[in-house]
C-alpha positions in Angstrom: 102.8 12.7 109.6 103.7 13.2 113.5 107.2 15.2 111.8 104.8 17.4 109.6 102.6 18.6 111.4 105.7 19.4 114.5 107.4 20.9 111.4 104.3 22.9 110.4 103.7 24.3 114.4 107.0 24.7 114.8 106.9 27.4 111.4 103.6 28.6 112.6 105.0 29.5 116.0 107.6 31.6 114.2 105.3 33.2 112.2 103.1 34.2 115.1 106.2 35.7 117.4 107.3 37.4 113.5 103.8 39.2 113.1 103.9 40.2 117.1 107.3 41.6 116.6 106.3 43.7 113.3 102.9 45.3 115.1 105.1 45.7 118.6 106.9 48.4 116.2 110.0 49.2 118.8 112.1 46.9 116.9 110.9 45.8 113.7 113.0 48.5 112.3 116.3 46.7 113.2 115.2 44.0 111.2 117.8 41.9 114.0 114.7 39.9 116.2 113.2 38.9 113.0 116.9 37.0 111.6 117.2 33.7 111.5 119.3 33.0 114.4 118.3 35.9 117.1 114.3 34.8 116.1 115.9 30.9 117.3 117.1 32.7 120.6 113.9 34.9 121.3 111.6 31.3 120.4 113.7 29.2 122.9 113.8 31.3 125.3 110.0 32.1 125.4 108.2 30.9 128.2 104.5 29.4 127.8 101.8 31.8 127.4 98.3 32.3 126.1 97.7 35.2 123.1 97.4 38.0 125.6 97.2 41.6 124.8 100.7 41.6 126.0 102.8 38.8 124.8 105.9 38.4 125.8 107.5 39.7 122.4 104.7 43.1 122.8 106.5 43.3 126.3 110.0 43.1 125.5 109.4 45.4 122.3 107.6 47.9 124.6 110.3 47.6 127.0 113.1 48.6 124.1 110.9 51.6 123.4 110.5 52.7 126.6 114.4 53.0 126.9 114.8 54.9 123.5 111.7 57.5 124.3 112.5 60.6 127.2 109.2 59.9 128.7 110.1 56.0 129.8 106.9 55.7 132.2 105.0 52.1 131.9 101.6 54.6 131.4 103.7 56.1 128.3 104.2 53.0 126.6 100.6 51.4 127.5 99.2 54.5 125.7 101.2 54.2 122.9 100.3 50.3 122.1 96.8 51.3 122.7 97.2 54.2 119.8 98.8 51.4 117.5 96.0 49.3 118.1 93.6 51.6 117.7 95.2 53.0 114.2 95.2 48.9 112.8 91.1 48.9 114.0 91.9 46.9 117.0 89.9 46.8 120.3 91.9 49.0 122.6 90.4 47.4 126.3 92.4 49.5 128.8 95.1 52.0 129.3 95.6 50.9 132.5 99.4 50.1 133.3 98.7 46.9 135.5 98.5 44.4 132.8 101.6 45.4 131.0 103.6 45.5 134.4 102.7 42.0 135.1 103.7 41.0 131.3 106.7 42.3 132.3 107.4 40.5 135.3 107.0 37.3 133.3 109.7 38.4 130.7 112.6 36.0 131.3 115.8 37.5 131.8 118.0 34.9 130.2 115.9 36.0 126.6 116.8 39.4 126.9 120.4 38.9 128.2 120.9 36.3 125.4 119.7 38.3 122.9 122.1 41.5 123.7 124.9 39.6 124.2 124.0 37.8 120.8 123.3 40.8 119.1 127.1 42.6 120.1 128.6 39.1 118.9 127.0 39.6 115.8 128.0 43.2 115.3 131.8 42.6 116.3 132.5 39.4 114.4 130.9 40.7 111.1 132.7 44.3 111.5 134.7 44.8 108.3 138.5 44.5 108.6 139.3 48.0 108.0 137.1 48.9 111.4 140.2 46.9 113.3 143.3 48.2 114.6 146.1 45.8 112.4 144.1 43.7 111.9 143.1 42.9 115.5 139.9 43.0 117.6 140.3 45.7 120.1 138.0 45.5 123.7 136.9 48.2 125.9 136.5 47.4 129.5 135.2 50.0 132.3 132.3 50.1 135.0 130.4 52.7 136.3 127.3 52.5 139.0 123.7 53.0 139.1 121.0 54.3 141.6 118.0 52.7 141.8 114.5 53.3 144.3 115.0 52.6 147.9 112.8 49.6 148.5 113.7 47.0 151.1 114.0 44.3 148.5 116.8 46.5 146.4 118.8 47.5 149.8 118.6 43.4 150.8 120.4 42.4 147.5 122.2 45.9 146.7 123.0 48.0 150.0 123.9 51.6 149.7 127.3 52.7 150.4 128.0 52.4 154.5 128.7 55.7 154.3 125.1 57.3 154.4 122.8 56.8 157.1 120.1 54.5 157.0 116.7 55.6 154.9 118.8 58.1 153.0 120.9 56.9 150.4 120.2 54.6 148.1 120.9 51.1 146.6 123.7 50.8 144.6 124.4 48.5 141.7 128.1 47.8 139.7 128.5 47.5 136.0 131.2 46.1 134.5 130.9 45.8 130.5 133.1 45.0 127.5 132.2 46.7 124.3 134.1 45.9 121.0 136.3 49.3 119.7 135.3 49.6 115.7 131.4 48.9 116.4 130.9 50.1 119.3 128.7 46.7 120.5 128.3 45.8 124.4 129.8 42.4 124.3 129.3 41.4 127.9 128.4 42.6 131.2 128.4 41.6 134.7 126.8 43.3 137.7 127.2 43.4 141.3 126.9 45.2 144.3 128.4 48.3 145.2 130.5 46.8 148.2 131.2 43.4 149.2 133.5 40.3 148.3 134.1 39.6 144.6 131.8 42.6 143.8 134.7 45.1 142.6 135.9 45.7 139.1 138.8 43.4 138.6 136.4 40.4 140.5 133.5 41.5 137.4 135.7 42.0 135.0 137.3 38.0 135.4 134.0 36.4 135.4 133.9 38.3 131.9 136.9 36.3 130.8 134.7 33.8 128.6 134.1 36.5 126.4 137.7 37.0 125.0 139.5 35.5 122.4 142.7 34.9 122.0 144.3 37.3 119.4 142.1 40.4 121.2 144.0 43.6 122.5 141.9 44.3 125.9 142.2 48.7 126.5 141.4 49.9 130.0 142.4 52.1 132.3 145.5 52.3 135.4 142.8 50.0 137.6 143.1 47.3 135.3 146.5 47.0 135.4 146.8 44.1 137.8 149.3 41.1 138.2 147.0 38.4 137.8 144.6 40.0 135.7 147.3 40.2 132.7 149.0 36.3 133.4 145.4 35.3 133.7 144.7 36.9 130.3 148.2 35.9 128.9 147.4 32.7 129.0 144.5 32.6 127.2 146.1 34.6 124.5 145.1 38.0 125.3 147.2 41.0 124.3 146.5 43.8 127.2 147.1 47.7 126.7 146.5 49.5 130.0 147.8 52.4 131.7 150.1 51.5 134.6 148.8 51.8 138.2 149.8 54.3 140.3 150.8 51.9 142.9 153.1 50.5 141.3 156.9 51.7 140.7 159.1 50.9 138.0 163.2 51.1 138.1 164.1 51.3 133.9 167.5 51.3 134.9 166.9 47.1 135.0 164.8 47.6 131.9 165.8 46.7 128.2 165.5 49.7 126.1 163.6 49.4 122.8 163.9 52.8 122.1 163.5 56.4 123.5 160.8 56.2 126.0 160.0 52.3 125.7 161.2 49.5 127.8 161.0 45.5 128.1 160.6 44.8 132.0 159.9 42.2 134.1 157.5 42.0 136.7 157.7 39.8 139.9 154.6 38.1 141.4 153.1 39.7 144.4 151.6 38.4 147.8 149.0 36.1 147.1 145.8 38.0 147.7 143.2 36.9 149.9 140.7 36.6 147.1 143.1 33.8 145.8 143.6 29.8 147.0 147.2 28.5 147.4 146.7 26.6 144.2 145.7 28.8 142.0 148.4 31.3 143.5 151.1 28.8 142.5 149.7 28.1 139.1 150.4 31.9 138.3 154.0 32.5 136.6 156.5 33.9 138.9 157.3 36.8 136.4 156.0 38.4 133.9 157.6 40.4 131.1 155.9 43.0 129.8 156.8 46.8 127.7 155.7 49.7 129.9 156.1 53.0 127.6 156.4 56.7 128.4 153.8 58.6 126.8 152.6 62.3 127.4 153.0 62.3 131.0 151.7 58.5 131.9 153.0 55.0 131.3 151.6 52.5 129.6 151.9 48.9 130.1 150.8 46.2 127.5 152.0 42.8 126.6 152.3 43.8 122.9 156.3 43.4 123.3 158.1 43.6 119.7 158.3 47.3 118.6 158.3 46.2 114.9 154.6 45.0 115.5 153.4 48.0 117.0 155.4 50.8 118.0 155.2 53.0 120.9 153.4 55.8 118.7 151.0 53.4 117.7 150.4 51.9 121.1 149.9 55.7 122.1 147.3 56.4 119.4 145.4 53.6 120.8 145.3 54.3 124.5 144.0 57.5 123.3 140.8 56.1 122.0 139.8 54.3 125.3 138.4 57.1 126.1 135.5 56.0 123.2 134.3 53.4 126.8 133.7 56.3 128.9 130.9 58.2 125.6 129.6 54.8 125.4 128.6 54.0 129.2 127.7 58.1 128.7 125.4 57.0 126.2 123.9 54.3 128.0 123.2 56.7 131.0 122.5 59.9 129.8 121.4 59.5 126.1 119.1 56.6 127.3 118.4 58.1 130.3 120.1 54.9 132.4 121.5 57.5 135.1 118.5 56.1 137.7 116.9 52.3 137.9 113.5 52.8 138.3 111.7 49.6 139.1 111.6 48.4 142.7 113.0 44.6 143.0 115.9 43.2 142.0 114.6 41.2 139.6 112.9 43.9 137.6 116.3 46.6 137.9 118.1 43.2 136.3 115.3 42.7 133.2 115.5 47.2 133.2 119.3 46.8 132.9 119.3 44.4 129.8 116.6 46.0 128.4 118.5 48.8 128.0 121.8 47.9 127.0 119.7 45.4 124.4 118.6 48.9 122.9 121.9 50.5 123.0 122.8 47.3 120.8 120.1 47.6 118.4 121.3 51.5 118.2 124.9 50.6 117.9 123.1 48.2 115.0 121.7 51.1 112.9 124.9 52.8 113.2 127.1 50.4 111.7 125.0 49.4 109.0 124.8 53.3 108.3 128.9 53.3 108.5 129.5 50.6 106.1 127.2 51.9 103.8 129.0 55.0 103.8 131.9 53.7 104.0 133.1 55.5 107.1 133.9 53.6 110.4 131.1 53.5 113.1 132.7 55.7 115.5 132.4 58.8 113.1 128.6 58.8 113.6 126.7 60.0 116.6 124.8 57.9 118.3 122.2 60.7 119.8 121.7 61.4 116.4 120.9 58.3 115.6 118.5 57.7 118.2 116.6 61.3 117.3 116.3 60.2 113.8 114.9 57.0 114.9 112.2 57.8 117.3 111.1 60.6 114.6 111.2 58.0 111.8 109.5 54.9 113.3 105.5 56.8 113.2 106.1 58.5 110.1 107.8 56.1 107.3 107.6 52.6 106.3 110.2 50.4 107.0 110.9 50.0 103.0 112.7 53.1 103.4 115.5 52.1 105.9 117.9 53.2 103.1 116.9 56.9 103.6 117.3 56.5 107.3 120.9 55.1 107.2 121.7 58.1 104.8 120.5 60.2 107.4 122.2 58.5 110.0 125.7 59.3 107.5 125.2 62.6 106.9 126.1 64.2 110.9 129.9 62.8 112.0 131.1 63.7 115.3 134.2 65.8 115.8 137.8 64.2 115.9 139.2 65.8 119.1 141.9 64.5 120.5 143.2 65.0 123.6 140.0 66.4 124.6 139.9 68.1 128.1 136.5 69.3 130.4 136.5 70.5 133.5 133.9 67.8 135.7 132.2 71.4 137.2 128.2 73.3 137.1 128.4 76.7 135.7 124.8 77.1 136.8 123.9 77.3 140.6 121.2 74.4 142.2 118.6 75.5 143.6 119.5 76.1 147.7 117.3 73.3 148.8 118.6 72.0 151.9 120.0 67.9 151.9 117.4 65.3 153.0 119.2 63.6 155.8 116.4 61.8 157.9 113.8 59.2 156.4 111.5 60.5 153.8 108.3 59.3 156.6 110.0 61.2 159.2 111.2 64.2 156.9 106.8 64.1 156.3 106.2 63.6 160.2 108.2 66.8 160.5 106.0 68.6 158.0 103.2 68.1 159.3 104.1 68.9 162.9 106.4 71.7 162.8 105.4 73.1 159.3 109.2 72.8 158.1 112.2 70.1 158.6 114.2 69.9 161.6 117.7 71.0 162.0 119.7 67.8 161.4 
């Protein structure tokens, strides 16, 4: 008896977080929180709480929309739960924001972390095999950084760059995230502070390690391309392709030629770096060989040796599409609207972060299950699109009609354009409005003194 009736709460407990999820509406869509296994993540990972009018499966599905709409205000989403409500015949008690900020507060970050890094696993191990390049599962790494308010609690745990004076600049987080080539799918992602000991990209990027498999083809950029970064991922079976750094000079003359423009080196260990004990400096192989090709005016490095398994043409094609990690972290900032933090302790920016790479999953999700009914690889489809169709779909058609969406999704591909160049420059002039170089108090002090700011 004491087995059934923990069997029976345990079904009604799922049931309960199912029919919150379904009338939360920011998700249900995805049909992802309601599977099997992410529902057994969400349910561990809940904390204890009464039947609120925000529980913590409302919250998180609030939070999600919040990142998807261009008006991302608390008050914004608070109004639109209280519309849902009021459309099923629910009491709607308050629009008052306070109640869903403290719901928020108590959302536990290891849910929402688990359940984007769950939901990438998911998309990049069931990707079809024609998505990979010969077979293999290609990563993306880069990093990029993100603003968030000047509070005291933000400076304490992320400062501002020492360049700017004090009470002008502002706290600066660091992202570092891998996302899988075919799908598209954040994998992983570690964050740091701007400045500091073991906060740079290469420190991130190793404590990202875990989430690599051996047989995976790593693409990143000429800072990447470090000494211990590629033994370390040697080892483990990891095939790198990176662009070589600039720092480092290479005499082909004491190269093996594999063909025109494509050479087998061998690399000798560096100094050990201070970053680095005397053991693990001596566990590091004293060479390394590695194939560093000429290729449109840059070298490339990569521990993809035999020509006969990928050529140097091949090897070039896929350098090219790195640049697929710089539209995705664009996507993340600018399509979502990620460019600023807005909360205003640490805690929260870390919940805001997930939040909204969790959403850039669920997108990523739509897109590939648009693809592969298509039949077309992921990256063909745009993922602004996507999210337009969405936020215009969700009030207006029921969700038994997901196959017209992904049709939609199908019909706009993006442009193939290789070798794509922009200028980074504003054709149209800012506003002259002077810099704000003293404390915003003081810059009001001024104001109210001397009508206007004060010559810095």
């Amino acid at each position: 008896m004491i087995h059934r009736s923990v069997g029976l709460e345990h079904r009604q407990r799922r049931a309960r977080i199912r029919r919150q999820i379904h009338r939360a509406g920011a998700v249900d869509f995805f049909n992802v929180l309601t599977g099997p296994e992410l529902l057994e993540i969400t349910e561990s990972h809940l904390p204890e709480h009464r039947e609120r009018l925000y529980p913590p499966t409302v919250s998180v599905s609030m939070f999600i929309g919040q990142a998807l709409h261009a008006d991302r205000s608390c008050q914004n989403a608070v109004n639109g739960w209280a519309m849902q409500r009021a459309g099923e015949g629910l009491s709607v008690h308050s629009v008052r924001t306070g109640a869903y900020c403290r719901a928020r507060q108590r959302l536990p970050l290891q849910m929402i972390s688990a359940l984007t890094r769950h939901s990438g696993r998911v998309l990049s191990t069931q990707a079809p095999g024609r998505w990979h390049w010969r077979g293999r599962v290609v990563k993306l790494v880069d990093g990029t950084c993100l603003p968030m308010p000047d509070t005291p609690a933000n400076q304490a745990c992320y400062p501002q760059p020492r360049t700017q004076a004090a009470g002008v600049g502002f706290p600066l987080l660091r992202l570092v995230g891998l996302i899988c080539l075919s799908s598209g799918a954040l994998l992983e992602a570690a964050v740091g502070a701007y400045a500091g000991k073991g906060q740079g990209e290469l420190s991130l990027l190793r404590s990202l390690l875990g989430a690599l498999s051996a047989g995976d083809v790593l693409l990143g950029d000429a800072l990447y391309c470090d000494y211990f970064l590629i033994a370390a991922l040697q080892a483990a079976g990891v095939e790198v392709l990176f662009e070589r750094h600039a720092a480092r000079r290479t005499d082909f003359r004491r190269g093996e030629s594999l063909g025109q423009g494509d050479y087998r080196v061998r690399w000798r260990r560096p100094q050990r770096p201070e970053w680095m004990t005397a053991e693990q400096y001596a566990a590091m192989p004293e060479h390394l060989t590695v194939r560093e090709l000429k290729c449109e005016g840059r070298v490339l490095v990569t521990t993809l040796l035999e020509p006969r398994k990928a050529s140097r043409g091949e090897l070039a094609k896929l350098y090219e599409r790195r640049w697929n990690v710089e539209l995705d972290l664009r996507n993340i900032k600018t399509t979502l609207g990620l460019q600023t933090l807005s909360c205003k302790t640490p805690a929260m920016v870390q919940k805001e972060l997930w939040v909204y790479l969790l959403a850039y999953n669920l997108i990523r999700l739509l897109m590939a299950q648009a693809a592969q009914e298509a039949g077309i690889p992921p990256r063909q489809l745009s993922f602004k699109h996507t999210v337009q169709l969405w936020l215009q779909w969700m009030p207006r058609i029921h969700a038994a009609h997901r196959d017209v969406l992904f049709r939609l999704i199908a019909q706009l591909r993006v442009g193939n354009r290789p070798g794509r160049m922009e200028p980074r420059a504003r054709k149209r002039r800012p506003k002259h409005y002077p810099w704000l170089k003293v404390p915003r108090a003081m810059a009001h002090q001024q104001l109210r003194i001397h009508g206007h700011l004060l010559e810095a």
